[in-house]
N, C-alpha and C positions, 0 to 999 in steps of 0.2 A: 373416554376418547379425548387423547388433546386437540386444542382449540386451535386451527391454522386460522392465523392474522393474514387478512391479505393487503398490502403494501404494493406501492408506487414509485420506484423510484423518478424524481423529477429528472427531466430534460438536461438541465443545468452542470446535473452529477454524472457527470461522463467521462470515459478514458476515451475511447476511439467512437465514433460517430456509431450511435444508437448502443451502446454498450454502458454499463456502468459503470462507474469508477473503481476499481476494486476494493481499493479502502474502507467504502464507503459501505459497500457488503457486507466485507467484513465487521464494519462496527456495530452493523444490523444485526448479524448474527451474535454478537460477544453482547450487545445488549439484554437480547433474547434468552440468553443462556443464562442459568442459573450459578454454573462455575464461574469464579475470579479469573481465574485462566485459562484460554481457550485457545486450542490452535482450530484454524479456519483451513479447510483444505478446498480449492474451487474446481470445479467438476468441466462447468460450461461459462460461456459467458451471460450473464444476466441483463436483459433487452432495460433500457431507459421506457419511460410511459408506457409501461403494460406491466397490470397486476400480477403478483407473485405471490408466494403461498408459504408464510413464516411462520415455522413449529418448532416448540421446546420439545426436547427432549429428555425421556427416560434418564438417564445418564446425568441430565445437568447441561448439555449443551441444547444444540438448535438446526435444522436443516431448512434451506430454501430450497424452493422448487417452483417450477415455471409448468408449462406445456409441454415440453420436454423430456421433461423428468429434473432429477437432481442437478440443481446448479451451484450450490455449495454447503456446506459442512463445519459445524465448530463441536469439537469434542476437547471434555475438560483435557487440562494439559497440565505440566508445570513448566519453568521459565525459569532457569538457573544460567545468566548470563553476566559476565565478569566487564561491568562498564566503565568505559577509560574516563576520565577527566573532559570535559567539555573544553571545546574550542571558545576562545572568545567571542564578542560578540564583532571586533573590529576582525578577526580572524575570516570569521563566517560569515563577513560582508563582503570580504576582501574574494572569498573562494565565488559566492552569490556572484558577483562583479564579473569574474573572470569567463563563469561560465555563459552566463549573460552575452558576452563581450563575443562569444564565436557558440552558438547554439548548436546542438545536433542538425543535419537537413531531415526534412521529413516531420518535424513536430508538429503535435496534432493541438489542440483546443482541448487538452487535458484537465481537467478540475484540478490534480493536485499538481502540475505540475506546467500548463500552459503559460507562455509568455505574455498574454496577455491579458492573463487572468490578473485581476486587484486582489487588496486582503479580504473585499468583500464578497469577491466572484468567485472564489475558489483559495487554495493550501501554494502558493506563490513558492514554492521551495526549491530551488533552483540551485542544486548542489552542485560544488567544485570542491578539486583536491586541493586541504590546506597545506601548504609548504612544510616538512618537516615535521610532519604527521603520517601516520597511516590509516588516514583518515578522511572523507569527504564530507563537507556540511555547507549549511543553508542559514543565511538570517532571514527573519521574515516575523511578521507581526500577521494575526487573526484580525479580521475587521469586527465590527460591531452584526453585523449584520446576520455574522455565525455564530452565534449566540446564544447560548436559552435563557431560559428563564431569571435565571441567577447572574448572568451575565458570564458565562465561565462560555468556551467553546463547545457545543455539543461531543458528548462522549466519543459519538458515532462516525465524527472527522476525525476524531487521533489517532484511530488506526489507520496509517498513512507509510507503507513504506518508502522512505528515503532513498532516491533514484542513484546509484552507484554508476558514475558513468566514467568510460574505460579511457584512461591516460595512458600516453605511452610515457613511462618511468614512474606514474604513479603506482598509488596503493591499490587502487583497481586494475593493474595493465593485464596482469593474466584472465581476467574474465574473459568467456566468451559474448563476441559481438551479438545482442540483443538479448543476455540474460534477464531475464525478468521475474516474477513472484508465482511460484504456483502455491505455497501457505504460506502463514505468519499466525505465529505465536505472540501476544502479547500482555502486557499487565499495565495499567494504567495507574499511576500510584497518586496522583494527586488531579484536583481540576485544574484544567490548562487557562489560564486569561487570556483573555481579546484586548487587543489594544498592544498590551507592553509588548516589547522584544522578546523573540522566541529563536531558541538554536535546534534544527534538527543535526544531528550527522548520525553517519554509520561506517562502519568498516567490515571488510572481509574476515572471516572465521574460521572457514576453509572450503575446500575445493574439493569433492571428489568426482570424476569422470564425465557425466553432460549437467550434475550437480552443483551451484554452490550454495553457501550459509555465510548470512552474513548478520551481524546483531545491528542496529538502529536506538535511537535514544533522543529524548526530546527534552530539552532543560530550559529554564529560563538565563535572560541576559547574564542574572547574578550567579548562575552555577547551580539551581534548584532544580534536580531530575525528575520532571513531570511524567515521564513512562518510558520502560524500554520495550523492546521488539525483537524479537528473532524469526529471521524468514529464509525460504529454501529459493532459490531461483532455479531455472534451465533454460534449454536456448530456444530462438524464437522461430515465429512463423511469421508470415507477412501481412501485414497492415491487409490487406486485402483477404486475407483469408481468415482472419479475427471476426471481420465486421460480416464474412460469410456466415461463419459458424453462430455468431449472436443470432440471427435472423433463422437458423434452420434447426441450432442446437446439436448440430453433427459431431461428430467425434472423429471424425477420420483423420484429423490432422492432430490428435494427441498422443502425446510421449509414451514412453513406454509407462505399463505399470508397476508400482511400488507392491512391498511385500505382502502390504494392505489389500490390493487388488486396486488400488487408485490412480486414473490416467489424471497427468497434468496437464491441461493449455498451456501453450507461452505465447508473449505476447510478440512486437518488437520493440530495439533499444530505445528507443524515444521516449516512452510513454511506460509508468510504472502499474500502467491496469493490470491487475491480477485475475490471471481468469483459470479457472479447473474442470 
C-alpha cells in the first residue's frame, strides 16, 4: 500500500482567499513524484489550513486529494520546449515597472503574484510586455526567507507560472480575458538563488479554441536558465465562484473535458492560481 503524506498548506501560500497557490501544489506534487518531469493537471481547488492526502504513484508521479476527492495530478511527462534568449535584466525591470505603474482592477493578495507581497512574503513577479519582444517578463529577486537549507529557493516555489497579461498590440493581445493555468509541465534544471537577480518571462505558443500554450522560463540576471515551463491556460470563472468551489469542491463550473476524461478549473485574469 503507498503511504499518503498528509500536508498543510500554510495561510500565507495562497491565490485567492482560502485557496492555494497553484504553483505551490504544483511543486508539492513534482516533489513527490519520482519522474524528472511532470505535467501537473488540477482537478479542484485545494483549501489553505486543512490537511490533504499526498501519494506517489505507480507510474512515477503523485496525486493530491482533499475531502473531496482529487485535487490534482502529476503524471511523468516530457518537456521539449524551444527557449528564446532572456530579456535583460534592465529589460525586465523596465516591463516590472510598467505593469506596476497601472495594475490589473481586482487584484487579490496573491503569493506569487501580489503587489504587496516582498521577496520575502511571496514570488513579486509582476510581468509586462517587453518592447520589441514577443514576450512578457518580470525582474524580481527571492528573499532569504524562501530558502532551505542550502540557501537555494525551495524547489517547491519554482513552479510558478509566469502571469501573461493581455496588451492591446502586444505579444499577448489575442488571449482571452482571464485565461489562466489549468496544467504545467515543468523541468527544473539547476537550484534557483535567493538574493541575486532573477528574470522570469514567457510567451505564447499557440492558441487553439478556449485553449492556449504558452512556454515560461526562469534565468538568472547573467543569462543562466534555471528552469523552463509549458502550461495549458482556458478562460475564466469569477473570483467569486473560485473561492465557492475551494470551500465545497464542486465541479459545476468546470470546462469542458479533455480526451483524458479531465475537466479544468479557471481561474480569473488577475491572479495566476492554477486550479483543476
Amino acid at each position: 500500500m503507498t503511504d499518503i503524506e498528509m500536508i498543510t498548506v500554510p495561510h500565507h501560500l495562497r491565490g485567492y482567499p482560502g485557496a492555494a497557490f497553484g504553483g505551490y501544489v504544483a511543486g508539492m506534487l513534482a516533489g513527490r513524484a519520482a519522474a524528472k518531469t511532470v505535467r501537473v493537471d488540477f482537478r479542484r481547488p485545494t483549501p489553505v489550513a486543512v490537511p490533504v492526502g499526498l501519494t506517489g504513484t505507480a507510474d512515477g508521479g503523485a496525486v493530491l486529494t482533499g475531502a473531496d476527492g482529487v485535487l490534482a495530478v502529476a503524471t511523468p511527462d516530457e518537456l521539449n520546449l524551444d527557449v528564446p534568449e532572456p530579456p535583460s535584466w534592465d529589460e525586465a525591470s523596465t516591463a516590472a515597472e510598467a505593469y506596476r505603474a497601472a495594475p490589473p482592477e481586482g487584484a487579490v493578495d496573491c503569493f506569487g503574484c501580489g503587489l504587496d507581497r516582498t521577496p520575502d512574503t511571496g514570488l513579486p513577479q509582476h510581468c509586462g510586455v517587453v518592447p520589441g519582444r514577443d514576450l512578457v517578463a518580470a525582474a524580481w529577486t527571492a528573499g532569504p526567507a524562501l530558502a532551505d537549507t542550502e540557501g537555494k529557493l525551495r524547489a517547491e516555489l519554482v513552479w510558478r507560472r509566469t502571469r501573461l497579461p493581455r496588451e492591446r498590440g502586444g505579444p499577448t493581445a489575442g488571449l482571452r480575458e482571464g485565461a489562466v493555468t489549468a496544467s504545467l509541465a515543468a523541468r527544473l534544471l539547476r537550484p534557483v538563488p535567493v538574493s541575486p537577480r532573477l528574470v522570469s518571462y514567457a510567451w505564447v505558443l499557440s492558441e487553439e479554441g478556449r485553449k492556449h500554450r504558452m512556454g515560461v522560463a526562469l534565468a538568472t540576471a547573467g543569462g543562466d536558465l534555471c528552469g523552463r515551463l509549458g502550461a495549458v491556460g482556458g478562460p475564466s470563472i469569477t473570483p467569486t465562484a473560485l473561492a465557492e468551489g475551494s470551500r465545497t469542491g464542486s465541479s459545476a463550473d468546470t470546462g469542458p473535458a479533455d480526451s483524458a476524461g479531465r475537466r479544468a478549473w479557471t481561474a480569473d485574469p488577475h491572479c495566476d492560481y492554477a486550479v483543476g
